[in-house]
C-alpha positions as CSV (number, residue, x, y, z in Angstrom):
1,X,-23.9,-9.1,-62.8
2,X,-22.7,-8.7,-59.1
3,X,-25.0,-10.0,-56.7
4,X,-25.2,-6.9,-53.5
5,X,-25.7,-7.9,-49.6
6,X,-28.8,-9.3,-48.6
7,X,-30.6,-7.5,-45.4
8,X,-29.9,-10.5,-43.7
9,X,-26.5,-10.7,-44.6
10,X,-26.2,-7.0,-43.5
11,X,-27.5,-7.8,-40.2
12,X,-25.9,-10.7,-39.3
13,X,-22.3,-8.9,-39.7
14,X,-23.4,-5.7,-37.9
15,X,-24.8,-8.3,-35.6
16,X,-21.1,-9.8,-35.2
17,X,-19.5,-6.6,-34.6
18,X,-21.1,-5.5,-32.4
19,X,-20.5,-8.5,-30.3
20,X,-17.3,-7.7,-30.7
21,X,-17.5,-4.1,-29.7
22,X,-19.0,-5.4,-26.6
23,X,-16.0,-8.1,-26.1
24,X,-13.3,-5.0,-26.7
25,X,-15.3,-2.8,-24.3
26,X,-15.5,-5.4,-21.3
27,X,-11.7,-6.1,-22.0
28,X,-10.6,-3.0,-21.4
29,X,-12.9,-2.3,-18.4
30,X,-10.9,-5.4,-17.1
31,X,-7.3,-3.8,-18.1
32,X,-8.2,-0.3,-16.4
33,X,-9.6,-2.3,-13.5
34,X,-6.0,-4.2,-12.9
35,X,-4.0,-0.9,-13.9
36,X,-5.5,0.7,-10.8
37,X,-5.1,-1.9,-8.7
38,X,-1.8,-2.6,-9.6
39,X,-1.0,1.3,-9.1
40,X,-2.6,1.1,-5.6
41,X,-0.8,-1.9,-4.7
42,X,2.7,-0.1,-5.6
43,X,1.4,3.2,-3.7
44,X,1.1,0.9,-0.6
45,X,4.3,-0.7,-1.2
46,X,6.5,2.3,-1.5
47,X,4.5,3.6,1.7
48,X,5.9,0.6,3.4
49,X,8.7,0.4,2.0
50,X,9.2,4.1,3.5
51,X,8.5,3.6,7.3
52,X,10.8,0.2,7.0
53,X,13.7,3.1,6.0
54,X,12.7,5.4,8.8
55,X,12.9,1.8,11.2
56,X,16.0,0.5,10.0
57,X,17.8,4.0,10.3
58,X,17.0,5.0,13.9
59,X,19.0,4.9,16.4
60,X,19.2,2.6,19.0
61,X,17.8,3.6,21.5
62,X,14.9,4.2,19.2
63,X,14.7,0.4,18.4
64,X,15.1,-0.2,21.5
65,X,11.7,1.8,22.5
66,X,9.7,0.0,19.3
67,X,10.7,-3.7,20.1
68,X,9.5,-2.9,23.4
69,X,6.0,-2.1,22.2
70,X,3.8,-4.8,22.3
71,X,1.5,-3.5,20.1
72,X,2.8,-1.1,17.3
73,X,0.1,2.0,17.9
74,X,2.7,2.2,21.0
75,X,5.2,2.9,18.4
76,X,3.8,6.5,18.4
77,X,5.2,7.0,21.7
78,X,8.6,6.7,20.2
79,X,8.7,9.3,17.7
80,X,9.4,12.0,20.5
81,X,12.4,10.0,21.4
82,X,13.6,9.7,18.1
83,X,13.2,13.6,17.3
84,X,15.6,14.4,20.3
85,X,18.3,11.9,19.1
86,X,18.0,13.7,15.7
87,X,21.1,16.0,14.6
88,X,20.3,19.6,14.5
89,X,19.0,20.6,11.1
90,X,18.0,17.1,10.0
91,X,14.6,15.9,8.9
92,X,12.1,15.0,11.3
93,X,10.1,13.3,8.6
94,X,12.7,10.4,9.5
95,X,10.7,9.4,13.1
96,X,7.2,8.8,11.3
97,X,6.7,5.2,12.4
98,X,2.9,5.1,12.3
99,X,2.1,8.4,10.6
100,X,2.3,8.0,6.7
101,X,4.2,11.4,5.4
102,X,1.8,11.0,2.3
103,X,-1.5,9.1,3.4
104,X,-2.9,9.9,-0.2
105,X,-2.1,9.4,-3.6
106,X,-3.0,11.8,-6.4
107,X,-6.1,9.5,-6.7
108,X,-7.0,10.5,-3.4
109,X,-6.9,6.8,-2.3
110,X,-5.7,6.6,1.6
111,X,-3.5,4.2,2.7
112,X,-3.0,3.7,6.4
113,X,-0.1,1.2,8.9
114,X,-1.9,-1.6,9.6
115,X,-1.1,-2.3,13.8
116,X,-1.6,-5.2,15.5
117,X,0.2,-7.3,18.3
118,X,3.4,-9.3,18.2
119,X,3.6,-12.0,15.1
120,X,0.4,-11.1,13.6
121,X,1.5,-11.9,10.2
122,X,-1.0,-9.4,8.9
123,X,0.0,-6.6,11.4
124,X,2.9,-4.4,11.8
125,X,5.7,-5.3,14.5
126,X,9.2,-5.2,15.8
127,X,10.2,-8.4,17.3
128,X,13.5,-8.6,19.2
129,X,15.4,-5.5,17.7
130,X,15.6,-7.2,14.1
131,X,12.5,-9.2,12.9
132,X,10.3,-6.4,11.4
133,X,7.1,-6.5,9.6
134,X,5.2,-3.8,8.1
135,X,2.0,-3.6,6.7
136,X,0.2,-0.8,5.1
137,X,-3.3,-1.3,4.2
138,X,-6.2,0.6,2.5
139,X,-10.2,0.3,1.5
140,X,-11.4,0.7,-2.4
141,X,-12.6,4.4,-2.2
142,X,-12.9,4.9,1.6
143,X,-11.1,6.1,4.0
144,X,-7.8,4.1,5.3
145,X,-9.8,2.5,8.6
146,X,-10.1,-1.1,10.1
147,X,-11.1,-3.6,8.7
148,X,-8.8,-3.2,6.0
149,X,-10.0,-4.5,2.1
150,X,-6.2,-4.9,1.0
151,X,-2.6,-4.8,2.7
152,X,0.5,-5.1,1.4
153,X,3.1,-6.8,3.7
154,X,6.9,-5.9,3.9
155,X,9.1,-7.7,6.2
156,X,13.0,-7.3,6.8
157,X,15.3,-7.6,9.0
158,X,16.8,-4.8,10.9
159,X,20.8,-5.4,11.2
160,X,22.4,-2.8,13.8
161,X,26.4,-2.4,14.5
């Protein structure tokens, strides 16, 4: 004669497994947590990664009027300059310097270019024509403004013939 489960016996295994429901649960709330923050962090980067491009392929002159900036919201002032040196017909996506062409995701999170003076190592700046540093920052469900939650930080050099 088999002997069947005891009520205590029944308990005590829905007991563990439901501990371990709870433990699966609170791991993956941990694994979607880092999944969007990794996504945001690679949103950032290739936002970065974009206004380093537009930088590195300006013209001279136009690096010229951005190492000059002490501060890089000045660098606004050299998108103007930049449009006229462009060739007829071609993009003028290519003189955003502080405006990001897409300043949300399809989250909706915003990202924003972090400015700041000279050698602020968590600012964006043009130092002597070549030394660049860009940083594009953003807030956990609020809009891209000061003081910034997280930034990612580029920085390159700028090599011109």
């Amino acid at each position: 004669m088999t002997r069947g489960l005891s009520l205590v016996e029944f308990l005590l295994s829905l007991m563990a497994m439901l501990l371990g429901m709870l433990f699966f649960v609170r791991v993956i709330s941990i694994a979607v947590q880092s999944a969007s923050r990794a996504h945001r962090i690679s949103q950032a980067q290739a936002r970065a990664q974009e206004i380093t491009e537009h930088i590195r392929q300006a013209p001279r002159g136009v690096l010229n009027c951005l190492t000059q900036a002490r501060h890089s919201k000045e660098w606004r002032v050299c998108e103007p300059l930049c449009h006229s040196s462009l060739r007829p017909g071609a993009s003028r996506d290519r003189c955003a310097f502080i405006t990001l062409l897409q300043p949300q995701d399809l989250t909706g999170q915003e990202y924003a270019l972090v400015p700041g003076l000279w050698l602020n190592p968590r600012a964006s700046w043009l130092v002597g024509g070549s030394l660049l540093n860009v940083v594009v920052g953003w807030n956990d469900d609020a809009p891209a403004k000061p003081p910034f939650q997280h930034r990612v930080i580029l920085q390159s050099l700028v090599v011109t013939p």
